[in-house]
N, C-alpha and C positions, 0 to 999 in steps of 0.2 A: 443396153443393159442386159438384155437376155441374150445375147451371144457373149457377153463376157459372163454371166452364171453357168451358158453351156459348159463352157470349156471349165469350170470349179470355182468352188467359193473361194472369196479371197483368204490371204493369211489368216487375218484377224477374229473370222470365224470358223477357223480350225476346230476339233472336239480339245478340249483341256483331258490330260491323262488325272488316272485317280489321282497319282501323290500330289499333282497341282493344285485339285478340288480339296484334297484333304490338308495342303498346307493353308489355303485360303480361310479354312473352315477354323484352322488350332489358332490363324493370327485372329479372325477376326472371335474365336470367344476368347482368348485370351487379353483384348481390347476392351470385351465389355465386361470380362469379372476386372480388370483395372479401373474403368469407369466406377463399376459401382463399388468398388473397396475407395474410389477418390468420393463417391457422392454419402460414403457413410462415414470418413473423417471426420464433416464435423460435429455429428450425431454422438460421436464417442468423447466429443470436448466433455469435464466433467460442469453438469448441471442444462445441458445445451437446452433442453424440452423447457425445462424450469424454468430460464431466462427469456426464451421466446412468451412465453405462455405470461409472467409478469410485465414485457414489454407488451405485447398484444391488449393486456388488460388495464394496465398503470400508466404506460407512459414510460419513456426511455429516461425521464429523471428519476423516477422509483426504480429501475435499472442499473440508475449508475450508481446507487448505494448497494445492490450486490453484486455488482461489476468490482466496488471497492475494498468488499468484503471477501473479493474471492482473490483480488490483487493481492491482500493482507495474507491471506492465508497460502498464498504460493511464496512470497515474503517466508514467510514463517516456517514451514516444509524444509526451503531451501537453509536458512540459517542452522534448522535444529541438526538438518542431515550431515552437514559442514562439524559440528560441535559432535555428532552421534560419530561418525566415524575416526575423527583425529583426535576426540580427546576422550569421551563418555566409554564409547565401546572396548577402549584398552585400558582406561582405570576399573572398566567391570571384571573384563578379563584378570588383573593382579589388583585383585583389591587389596586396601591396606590392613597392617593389622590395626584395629578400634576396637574400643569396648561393645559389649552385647548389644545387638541393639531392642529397642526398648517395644515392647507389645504394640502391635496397629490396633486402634481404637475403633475406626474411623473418622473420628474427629476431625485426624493430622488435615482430611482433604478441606476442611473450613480455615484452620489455623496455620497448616507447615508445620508446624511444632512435631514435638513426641516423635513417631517412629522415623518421620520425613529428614529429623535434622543431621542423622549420621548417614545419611546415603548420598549415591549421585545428585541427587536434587540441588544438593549446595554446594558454596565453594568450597568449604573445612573437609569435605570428605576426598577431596582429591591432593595426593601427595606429589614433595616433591625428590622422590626418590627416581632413579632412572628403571624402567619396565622390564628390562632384561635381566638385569644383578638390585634386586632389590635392595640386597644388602650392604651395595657397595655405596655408601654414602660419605659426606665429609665429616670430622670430626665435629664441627660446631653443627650438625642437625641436614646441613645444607647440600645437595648432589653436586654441587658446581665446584669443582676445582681446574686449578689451571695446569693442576701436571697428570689429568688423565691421561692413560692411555688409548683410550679408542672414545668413538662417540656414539653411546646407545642414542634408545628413542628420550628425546628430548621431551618430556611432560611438561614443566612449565613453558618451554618455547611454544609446543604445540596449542597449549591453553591461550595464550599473549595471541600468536597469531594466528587461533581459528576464530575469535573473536573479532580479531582487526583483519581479518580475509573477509568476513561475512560482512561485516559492514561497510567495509569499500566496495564488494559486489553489489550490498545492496542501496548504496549512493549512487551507484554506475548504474543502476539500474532505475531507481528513481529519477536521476536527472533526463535518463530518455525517454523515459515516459514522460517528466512533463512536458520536453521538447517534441516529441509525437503529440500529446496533447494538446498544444497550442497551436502545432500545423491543422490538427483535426479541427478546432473550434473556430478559425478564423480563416478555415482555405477559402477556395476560388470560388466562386458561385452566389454564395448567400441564400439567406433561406427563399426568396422569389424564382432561382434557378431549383433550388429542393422541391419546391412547390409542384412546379409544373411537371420536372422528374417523376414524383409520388403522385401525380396525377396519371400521367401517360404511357408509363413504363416499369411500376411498381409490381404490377400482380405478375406472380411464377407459374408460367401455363403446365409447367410439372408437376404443381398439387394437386395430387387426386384424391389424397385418402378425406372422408367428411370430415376428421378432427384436424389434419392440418389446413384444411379448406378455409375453419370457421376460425380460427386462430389468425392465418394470414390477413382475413377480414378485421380483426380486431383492429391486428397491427398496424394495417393501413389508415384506419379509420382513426385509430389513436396518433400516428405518427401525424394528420393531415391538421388534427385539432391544433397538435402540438405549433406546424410551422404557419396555422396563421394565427393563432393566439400571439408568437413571436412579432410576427409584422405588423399586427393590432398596435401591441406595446411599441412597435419601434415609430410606427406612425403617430401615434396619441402622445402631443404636447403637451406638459403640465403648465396648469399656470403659475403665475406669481405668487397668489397666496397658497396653491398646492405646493411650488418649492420650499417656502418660506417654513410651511407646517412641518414640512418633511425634515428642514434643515430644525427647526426648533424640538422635534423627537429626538435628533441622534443628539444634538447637544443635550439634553435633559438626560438622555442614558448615558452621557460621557459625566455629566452630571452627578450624577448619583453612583457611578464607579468608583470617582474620585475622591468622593465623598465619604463611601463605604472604606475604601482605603485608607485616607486623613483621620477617619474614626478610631478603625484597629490600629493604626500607629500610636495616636492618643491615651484608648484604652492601655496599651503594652505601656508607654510611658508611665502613665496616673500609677496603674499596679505595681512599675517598679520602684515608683519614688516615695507612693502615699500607704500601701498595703504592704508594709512590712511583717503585720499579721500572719498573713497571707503565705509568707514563707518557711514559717514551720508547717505551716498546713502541706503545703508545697512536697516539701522534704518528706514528711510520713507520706502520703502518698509515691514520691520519686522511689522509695524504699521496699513500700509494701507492691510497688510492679517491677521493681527489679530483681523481687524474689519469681516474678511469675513470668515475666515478658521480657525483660530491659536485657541486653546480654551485659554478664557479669566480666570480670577480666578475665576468667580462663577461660572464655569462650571466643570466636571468630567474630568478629564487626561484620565481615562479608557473609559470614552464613547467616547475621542477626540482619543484617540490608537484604539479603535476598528473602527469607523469612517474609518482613513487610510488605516486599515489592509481591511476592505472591498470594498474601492476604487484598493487597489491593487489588489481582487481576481476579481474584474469585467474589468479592463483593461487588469490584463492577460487573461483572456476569449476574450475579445475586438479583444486584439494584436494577438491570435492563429487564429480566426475568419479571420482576416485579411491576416495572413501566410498563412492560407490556400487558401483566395482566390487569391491572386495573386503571391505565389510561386508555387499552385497545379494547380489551374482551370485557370489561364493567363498562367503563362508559358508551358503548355500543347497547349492551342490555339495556341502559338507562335510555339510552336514547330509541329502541325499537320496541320497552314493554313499556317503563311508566313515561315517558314523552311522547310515544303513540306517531313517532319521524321515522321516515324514511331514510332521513340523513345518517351517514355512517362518522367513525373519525377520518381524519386526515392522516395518512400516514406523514410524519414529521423526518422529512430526509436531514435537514439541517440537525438536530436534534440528536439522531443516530449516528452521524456521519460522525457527530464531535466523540460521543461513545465508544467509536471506534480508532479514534484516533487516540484517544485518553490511553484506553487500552493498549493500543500497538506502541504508544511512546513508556507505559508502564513495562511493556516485555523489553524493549530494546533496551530501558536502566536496567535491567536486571537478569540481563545475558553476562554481565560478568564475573557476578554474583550467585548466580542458581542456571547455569548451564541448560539443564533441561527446562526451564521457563517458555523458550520458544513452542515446544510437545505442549505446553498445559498451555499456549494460547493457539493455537493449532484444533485443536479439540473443544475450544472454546468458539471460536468460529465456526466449526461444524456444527454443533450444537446450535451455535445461535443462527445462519444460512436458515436449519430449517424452521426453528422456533421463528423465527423475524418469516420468510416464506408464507405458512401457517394460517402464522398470524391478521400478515398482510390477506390474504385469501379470503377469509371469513370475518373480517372484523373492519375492515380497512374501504377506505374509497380513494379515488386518486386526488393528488395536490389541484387547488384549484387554479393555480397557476403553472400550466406546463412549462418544463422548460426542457432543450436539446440536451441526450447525453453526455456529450462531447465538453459544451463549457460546464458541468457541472463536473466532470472529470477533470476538467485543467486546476477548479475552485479546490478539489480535494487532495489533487496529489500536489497542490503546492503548499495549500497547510499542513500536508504531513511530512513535504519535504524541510521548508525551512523553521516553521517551530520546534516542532516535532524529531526529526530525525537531527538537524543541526545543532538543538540542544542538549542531546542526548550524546552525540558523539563529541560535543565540547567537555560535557561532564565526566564520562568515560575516561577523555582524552588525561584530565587533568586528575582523575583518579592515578592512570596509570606511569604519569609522568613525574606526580608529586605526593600523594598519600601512601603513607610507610603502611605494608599491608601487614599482618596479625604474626609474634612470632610464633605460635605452637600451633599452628595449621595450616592448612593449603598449601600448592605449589610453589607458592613465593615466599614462604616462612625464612629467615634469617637473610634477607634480603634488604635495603634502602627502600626501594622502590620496585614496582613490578617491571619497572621498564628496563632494570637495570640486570633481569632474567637475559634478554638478546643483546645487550653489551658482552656480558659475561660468558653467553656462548661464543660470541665473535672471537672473542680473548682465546676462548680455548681452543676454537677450529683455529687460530693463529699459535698457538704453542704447540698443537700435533703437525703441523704441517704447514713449513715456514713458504711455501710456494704461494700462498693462497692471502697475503699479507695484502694484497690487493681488496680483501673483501673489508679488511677492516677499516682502510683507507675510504672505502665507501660509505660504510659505515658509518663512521665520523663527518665525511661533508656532506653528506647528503641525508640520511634519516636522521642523524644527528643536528642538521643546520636546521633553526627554527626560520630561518629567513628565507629559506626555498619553502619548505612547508607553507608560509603565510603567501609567500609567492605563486604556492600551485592553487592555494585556496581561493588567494583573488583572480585569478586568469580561471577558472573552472567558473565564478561569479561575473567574470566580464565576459566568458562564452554564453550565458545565461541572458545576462541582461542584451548581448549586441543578437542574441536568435530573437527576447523578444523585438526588440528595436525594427528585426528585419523583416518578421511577422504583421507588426503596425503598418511600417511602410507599404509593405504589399497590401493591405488593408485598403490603405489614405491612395495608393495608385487605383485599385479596383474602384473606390468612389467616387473617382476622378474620371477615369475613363466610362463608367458608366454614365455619368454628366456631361461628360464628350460625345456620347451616343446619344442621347436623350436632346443635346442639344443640337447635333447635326439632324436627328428627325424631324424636330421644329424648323430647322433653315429649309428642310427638304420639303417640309407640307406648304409651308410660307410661299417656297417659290412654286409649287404646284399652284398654290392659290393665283399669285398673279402671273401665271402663264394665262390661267383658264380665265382670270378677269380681263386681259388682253383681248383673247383670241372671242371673249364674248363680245367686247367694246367693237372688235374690227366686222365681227356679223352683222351687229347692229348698223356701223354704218355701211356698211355692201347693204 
């Protein structure tokens, strides 16, 4: 070795020239400011400290109500931004001509009324003249004719399909969330491989700082409650009279639903046939609100639907407002000054979750109606993120029942999918397929039906330009066939129902083969056993 060092070091320890040392130097800080622009993405997520810090302290099922809340409101950003740029922001730019409009009160933000009802807010304030040539309209009121020569910006087209664009994104978006969903609640493992996970491999030897220290402590601590509270539940058998009770509860509230129901039908009956009284009473009243509320006939039905629909999104805000402060922040006082408890409330996920869905199915009626609806439920949800945050912090303790994020996320976005968002798009649907919308307003004024806005454009791109006779042909079998439409809606229902199917099965395999292992352990101790009782018997007799 020392006559090969006589003679020179080998290659490999050659001196490196400066530009080598100084390109080694640019790659490797240009590695570690990449590192740490990746290690503060998701620091920049919006709410990230907030959601760690409520999981840390609640539980990932108090999580998933503003996991929900924050799904809602990316929902809502993306619908208004769709509706802001194709249709809001070029009816601001050529507004129409209307009368003056009327003094801001402040009131209008309780009501919609007053200065709200001639503006973008509703549907009456958006016309249907074309944006270029304002003035080049049809002689009956109408932009649409069939011997135009060129084709401006189409205003009611773009209204019809920024509308049916955002809710098909946002279907397409909800059904993969609940099929992510459903992979998340039921994958491979179960909560006894979670266990041992968040036992052994949980903690991030890269927290340093003492508040994200004490935080990841939380989280572990609260995630460990969470997955064996779960296996408690999954092992503890009810008995016969525990099912019986349970079954005898839900029938008692099926009970008295039904019953509540059978009654108001009843009531509505007796009043129509027995209290004829009743309806001149009826009538002066019907009179004396349709001098104040009721829209009259020279007003828009859609601007008086969308009106309602945004007094309801602002009293449901009102009414939570309210729940919060005297089911959370009062009866907290009641319970720490004159009950002399340590016990706090329960924050109520079920209870909000429905709140929230009430609300998002109020915004999504009345996107067709009040355009900017989506903006006032957007603002509504920020507001409430921090109000519901707040609240939960100082007033609130965790559910006494934990339950995983994950299935409590599958629970919510399937009742906002199929009640919720499928009844709303059927109602919509059959607005714009079948109800004759208002003549002396809005984009569809002198029209049958609003659907019949993109018929009539087809017609017209088909008389400027007979090459394109093809789109119409389209047109007719396919958006026009209700029998593919029902076709695509059950094949989107049977992709739904065969991922859950495929989800189960992998389920029923995994309990299977875990019983496959469980039970070859057993053949394997068993024949341990009489190995050893053998080779004990043949000691004894040697």
């Amino acid at each position: 070795v020392g006559a090969e060092w006589a003679e020179g070091p080998p290659e490999a320890a050659a001196p490196r020239s400066p530009c080598g040392w100084s390109k080694d130097y640019v790659v490797l800080g240009c590695r570690g400011v990449w590192y740490r622009i990746l290690s503060l993405l998701p620091a920049m997520q919006p709410w990230h400290y907030t959601l760690k810090q409520i999981s840390g302290r609640f539980g990932s099922s108090v999580l998933s109500y503003f996991l929900f809340l924050k799904m809602l409101l990316m929902y809502n950003i993306f619908s208004f931004l769709i509706l802001l740029v194709f249709v809001v922001a070029l009816q601001a730019a050529y507004p129409p001509a209307s009368a003056s409009p009327q003094p801001f009160t402040g009131l209008e933000l309780l009501t919609g009324a007053g200065y709200f009802t001639h503006s973008l807010l509703y549907y009456g304030y958006y016309s249907n003249v074309t944006l270029n040539d304002p003035c080049a309209s049809s002689p009956n009121g109408s932009a649409y004719s069939l011997t135009a020569p060129r084709l401006p910006y189409n205003m009611p087209l773009a209204y019809m399909f920024s509308v049916g664009v955002s809710f098909l994104i946002t279907g397409v978006l909800l059904m993969y969330s609940m099929s992510h969903s459903f992979g998340e609640s039921y994958r491979v493992g179960g909560s006894a491989g979670d266990l041992a996970i968040k036992v052994f491999c949980a903690w991030d030897f890269k927290v340093i700082q003492k508040r994200s220290v004490k935080l990841q402590c939380e989280n572990i601590c609260t995630q460990l409650k969470e997955l064996l509270a779960e296996q408690q539940s999954r092992s503890r058998s009810l008995s016969l009279c525990q099912r019986l009770g349970h079954s005898a509860v839900l029938l008692l509230a099926w009970a008295l639903s039904l019953s509540t129901v059978l009654g108001c039908v009843l009531a509505v009956h007796y009043f129509s046939e027995h209290m004829h009284a009743m309806v001149v009473l009826g009538l002066l009243c019907y009179h004396w609100l349709s001098r104040r509320v009721v829209c009259s006939t020279e007003e828009c039905w859609e601007t008086c639907v969308g009106q309602d629909l945004y007094r309801f999104v602002v009293m449901d805000f009102i009414f939570t407002l309210l729940d919060t402060l005297f089911g959370e922040l009062v009866w907290r006082l009641i319970l720490e000054k004159r009950l002399k408890r340590k016990q706090r409330p329960e924050f109520d996920i079920a209870r909000n979750v429905l709140e929230l869905i009430y609300g998002q199915t109020l915004t999504w009626l009345g996107v067709l109606f009040a355009p900017l609806l989506p903006a006032v439920q957007t603002l509504k949800l920020l507001l409430l993120f921090y109000i519901k945050k707040t609240s939960l912090m100082q007033n609130c303790q965790s559910p006494s029942k934990p339950w995983q994020a994950s299935r409590m996320n599958t629970i919510f976005i399937t009742l906002l999918c199929f009640p919720s968002f499928l009844g709303t798009a059927i109602f919509l649907s059959y607005t714009i397929w079948s109800v004759r919308p208002s003549e002396t307003c809005g984009p569809f004024q002198g029209l049958e039906t609003i659907y019949k806005s993109g018929k009539t454009w087809v017609q017209v791109l088909e008389k400027s330009n007979p090459n394109i006779t093809w789109l119409a042909w389209v047109h007719q079998h396919l958006v026009e066939n209700t029998f593919l439409l029902f076709f695509m809606a059950g094949g989107l229902l049977a992709v739904i129902y065969f991922n859950i199917q495929v989800v189960g099965g992998q389920q029923r395999i995994i309990r299977l083969l875990k019983e496959q292992i469980a039970n070859e352990g057993k053949d394997k101790i068993f024949l341990i056993q009489k190995l050893h009782s053998i080779y004990e018997l043949r000691e004894r007799r040697a």
